[in-house]
N, C-alpha and C positions, 0 to 999 in steps of 0.2 A: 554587292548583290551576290556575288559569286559565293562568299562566306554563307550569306545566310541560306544560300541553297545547299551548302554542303552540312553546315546545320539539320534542316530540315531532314536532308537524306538517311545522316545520322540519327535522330530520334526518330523516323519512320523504320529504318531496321529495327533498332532499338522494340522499337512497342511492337509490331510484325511478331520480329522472333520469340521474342518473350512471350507473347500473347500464346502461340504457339507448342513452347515450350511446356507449359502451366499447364494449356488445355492438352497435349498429348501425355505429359503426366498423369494427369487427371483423368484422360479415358484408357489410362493402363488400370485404374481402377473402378471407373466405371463404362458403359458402354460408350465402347465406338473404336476408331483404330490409334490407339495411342502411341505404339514405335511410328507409325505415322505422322504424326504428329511432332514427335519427339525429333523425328529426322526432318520435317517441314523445316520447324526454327530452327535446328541448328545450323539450316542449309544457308538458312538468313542469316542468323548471325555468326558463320565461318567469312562473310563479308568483311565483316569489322575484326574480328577476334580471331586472335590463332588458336585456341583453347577449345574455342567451338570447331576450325574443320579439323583439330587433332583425335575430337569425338567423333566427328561425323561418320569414318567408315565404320567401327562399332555397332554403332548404332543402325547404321543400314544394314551389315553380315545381320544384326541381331533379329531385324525386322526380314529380313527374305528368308532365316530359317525356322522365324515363326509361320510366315506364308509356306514356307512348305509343310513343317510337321503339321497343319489346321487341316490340308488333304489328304493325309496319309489312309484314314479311315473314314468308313460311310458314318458313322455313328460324330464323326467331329464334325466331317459336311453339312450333314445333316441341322446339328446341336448350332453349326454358324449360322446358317440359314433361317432358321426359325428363329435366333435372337435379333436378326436384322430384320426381320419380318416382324417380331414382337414391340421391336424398339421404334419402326416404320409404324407398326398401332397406336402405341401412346402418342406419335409424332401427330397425328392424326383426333386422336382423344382430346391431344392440346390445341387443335386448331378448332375443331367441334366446339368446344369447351362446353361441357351441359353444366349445369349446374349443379352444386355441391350436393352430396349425397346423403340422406337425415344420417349417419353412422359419421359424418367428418368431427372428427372430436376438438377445432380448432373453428377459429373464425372464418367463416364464408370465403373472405379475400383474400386466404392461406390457400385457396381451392385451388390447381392448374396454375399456378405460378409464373408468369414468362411469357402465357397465351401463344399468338402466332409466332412471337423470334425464335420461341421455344420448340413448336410446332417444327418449324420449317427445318431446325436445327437438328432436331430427332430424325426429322425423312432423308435431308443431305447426308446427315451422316449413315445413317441404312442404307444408303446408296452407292456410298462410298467404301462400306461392307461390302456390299454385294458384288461389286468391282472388283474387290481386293480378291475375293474368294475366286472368282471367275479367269481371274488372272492364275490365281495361284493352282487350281486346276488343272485350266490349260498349262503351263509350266512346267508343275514339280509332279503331278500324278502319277504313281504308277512308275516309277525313276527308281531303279536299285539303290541307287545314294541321293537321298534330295539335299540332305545338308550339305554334301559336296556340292550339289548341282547349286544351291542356293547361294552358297561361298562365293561361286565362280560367278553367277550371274550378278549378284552386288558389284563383285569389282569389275567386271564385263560391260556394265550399264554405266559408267563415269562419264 
């Protein structure tokens, strides 16, 4: 019994980090917080693998002095804000779901794709924008050196 739960444990990291991995790649290209993401799973899979926590502080320095330079100016607060607020719209667009618009050039069931997992998906992750920003804010605002500050607070935060 004891194998198969350490089985188990192993493919629950396994699909966890990776899962994680993918999706924070994935929202370094499209919306949402992708070093996020990218530092999630590795955080999981540094469990099993030395490869992964040899990445992990990288990848966190990488991600705390994105959160700092994202405050540095109004016009980037600003520009985060309203893409969490934009991407929090469509979250919303997808839960509504109205129906396809005569201009959809593809089949009707191409229309809002996802529905509510997709929906709810888009608001979480808005959310988790809006956090990110609000932290990074309070933090690195207005700091003569944020990249130092952000340096220090990654390996500060262990």
């Amino acid at each position: 019994m004891g194998a198969s739960r350490a089985v188990a444990r192993r493919v629950a990291i396994e699909v966890v980090g990776w899962t994680l991995v993918v999706a924070g790649i994935a929202a370094l290209i499209l919306p949402g917080p992708g070093l996020l993401g990218l530092f999630a799973g590795l955080l999981v899979l540094s469990q099993q693998y030395e490869w992964a926590e040899r990445r992990l502080q990288p990848v966190k320095t990488a991600a705390y002095k994105s959160a700092a330079d994202s405050v540095q100016t109004w016009p980037r607060i600003l520009a985060s804000v309203t893409g969490a607020a934009m991407i929090a719209a469509f979250g919303v667009l997808w839960i509504v779901s109205p129906a396809a618009p005569g201009w959809w050039p593809v089949r009707d069931s191409w229309w809002l794709i996802g529905g509510l997992g997709t929906g709810i998906t888009l608001i979480v992750s808005s959310l988790i924008a809006v956090a990110i920003i609000v932290y990074s804010f309070r933090t690195f605002r207005g700091l003569a050196n944020p990249e130092a500050a952000a340096t220090a607070a990654s390996i500060d935060h262990d």
